[in-house]
N, C-alpha and C positions, 0 to 999 in steps of 0.2 A: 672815271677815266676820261679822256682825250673823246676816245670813242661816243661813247656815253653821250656827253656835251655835246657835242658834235650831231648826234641822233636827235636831241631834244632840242634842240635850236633849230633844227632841219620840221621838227614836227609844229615847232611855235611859228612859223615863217610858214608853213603849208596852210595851218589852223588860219593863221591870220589871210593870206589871202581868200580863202574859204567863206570865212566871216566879214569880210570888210565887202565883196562883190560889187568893187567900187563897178565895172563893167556892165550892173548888169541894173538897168532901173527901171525897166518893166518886169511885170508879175510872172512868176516861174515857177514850173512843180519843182516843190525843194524836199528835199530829205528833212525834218525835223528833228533825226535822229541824228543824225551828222555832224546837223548844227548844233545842238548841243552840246554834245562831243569836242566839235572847234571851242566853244566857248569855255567849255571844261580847261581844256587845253590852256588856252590863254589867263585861265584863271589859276594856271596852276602853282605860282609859289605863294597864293593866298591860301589856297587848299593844303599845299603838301603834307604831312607829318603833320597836321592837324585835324581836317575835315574828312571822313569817310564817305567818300559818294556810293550810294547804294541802288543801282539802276535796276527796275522794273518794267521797264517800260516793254510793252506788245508792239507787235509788228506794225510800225503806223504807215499810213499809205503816204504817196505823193502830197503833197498842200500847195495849192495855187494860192503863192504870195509875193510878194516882193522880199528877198530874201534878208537883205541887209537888214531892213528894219526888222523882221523877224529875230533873225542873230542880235540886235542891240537888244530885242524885248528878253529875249534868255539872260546876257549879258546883263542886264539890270535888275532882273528874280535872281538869278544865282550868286550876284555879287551882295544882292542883301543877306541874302539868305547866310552867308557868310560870315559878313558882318554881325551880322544877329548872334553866330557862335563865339562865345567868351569861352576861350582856353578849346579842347577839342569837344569838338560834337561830331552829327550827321547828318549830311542833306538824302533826302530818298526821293529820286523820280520816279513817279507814276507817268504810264501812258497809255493811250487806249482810244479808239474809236467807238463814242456812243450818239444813240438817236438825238437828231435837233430837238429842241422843245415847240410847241405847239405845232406840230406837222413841218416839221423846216427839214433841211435834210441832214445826212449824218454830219457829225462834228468831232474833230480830233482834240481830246482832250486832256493835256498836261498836268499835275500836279506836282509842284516843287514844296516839299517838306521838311523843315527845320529841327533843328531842337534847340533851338538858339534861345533868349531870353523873352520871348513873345512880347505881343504889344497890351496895354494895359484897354480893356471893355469903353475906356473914357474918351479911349488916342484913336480906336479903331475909326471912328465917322469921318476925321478929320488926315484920313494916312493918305487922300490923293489929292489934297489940297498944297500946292506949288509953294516948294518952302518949307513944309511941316518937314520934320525927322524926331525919330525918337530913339536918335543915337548919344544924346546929350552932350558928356565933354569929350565925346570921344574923337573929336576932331576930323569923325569922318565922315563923308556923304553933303551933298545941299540940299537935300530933299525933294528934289528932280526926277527922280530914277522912277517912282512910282507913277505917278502923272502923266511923263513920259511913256513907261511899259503899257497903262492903259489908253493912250491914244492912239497908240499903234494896234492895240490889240483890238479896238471901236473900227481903226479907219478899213481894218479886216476884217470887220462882219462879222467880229468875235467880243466874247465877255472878260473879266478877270475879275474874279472874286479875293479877298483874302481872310481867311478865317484865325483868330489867334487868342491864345488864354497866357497869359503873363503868367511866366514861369514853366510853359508845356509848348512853347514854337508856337511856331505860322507855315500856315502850309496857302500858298498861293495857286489857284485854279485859272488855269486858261483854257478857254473853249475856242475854238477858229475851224468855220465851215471847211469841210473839205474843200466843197466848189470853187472857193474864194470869194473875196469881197463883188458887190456891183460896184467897181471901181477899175479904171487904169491908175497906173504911174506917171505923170505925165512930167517929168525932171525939165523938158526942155519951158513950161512956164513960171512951175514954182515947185518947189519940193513938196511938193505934198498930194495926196492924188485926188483924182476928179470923179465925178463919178461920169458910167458910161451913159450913155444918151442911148433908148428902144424906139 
């Protein structure tokens, strides 16, 4: 209906200003939760009547980050993740706050889960090298997305793993300190952040 449209255009236009945070270029407690949710949103006539999102996720705390590039690191997991599904599948998030490794402090930890056509043991070494894709003729992607999601995910003090078996998905892991990076935002030199001076 009228109505309807009307509703879901009002929520793609909220999502996106949500996600886009052109406003805001220094580091923020952001909801994680939310933002994924917006990016969901935005993703949504790739998803519809196709992909089954299956949300897990624990109550995660605030995250000091720069939000924007957070929402494009979502934005780039879950658009693969997507793409990965030939005909209908399901993505499953996990979430959850666990201990840093070697005495660091705790870390909010994402896992985005496919069931899509996974990556072959040979392709894995090479899936963050700028350019690779193992979408073939499917005329989608440049192979940016990953490269990208992991320099964002480094330039916050966090890791991204991808684990996958050809024919059984890929489930992609993000770790990002609560604390946030030792880093500002500093937009008015160059896009990209600096780290803080003790």
């Amino acid at each position: 209906t009228t109505t309807q449209a009307v509703d879901q255009l009002a929520a793609i236009i909220s999502s996106l200003r949500s996600f886009a945070r052109l406003d805001r270029s220094q580091l923020d407690a952001v909801d994680l939760a939310q933002g994924i949710e917006d990016t969901l949103t935005l993703l949504g006539h790739e998803l519809r009547g196709r992909v089954e999102v299956v949300r897990k996720l624990s109550p995660l705390p605030p995250l000091r980050c720069q939000a924007a590039e957070i929402n494009q690191l979502w934005m780039n997991l879950l658009r693969n993740a997507s793409q990965a599904i030939e005909g209908c599948g399901t993505i499953t998030l996990r979430g959850a706050v666990e201990p840093g490794a070697n005495g660091t402090g705790d870390a909010v930890v994402v896992r985005i889960e496919d069931s899509g056509r996974g990556i072959a043991s040979a392709d894995l070494p090479q899936i963050f090298d700028p350019g690779f894709t193992t979408k073939g003729g499917l005329r989608v992607g440049t192979g940016l997305g990953l490269p990208i999601a992991r320099q964002i995910v480094r330039e916050h003090g966090g890791s991204l793993d991808i684990a996958s078996e050809l024919g059984r998905g890929t489930v992609a892991t993000v770790r990002l300190p609560i604390d946030g990076p030792a880093w500002v935002w500093d937009h008015r030199r160059s896009p990209r952040l600096t780290r803080l001076v003790s």
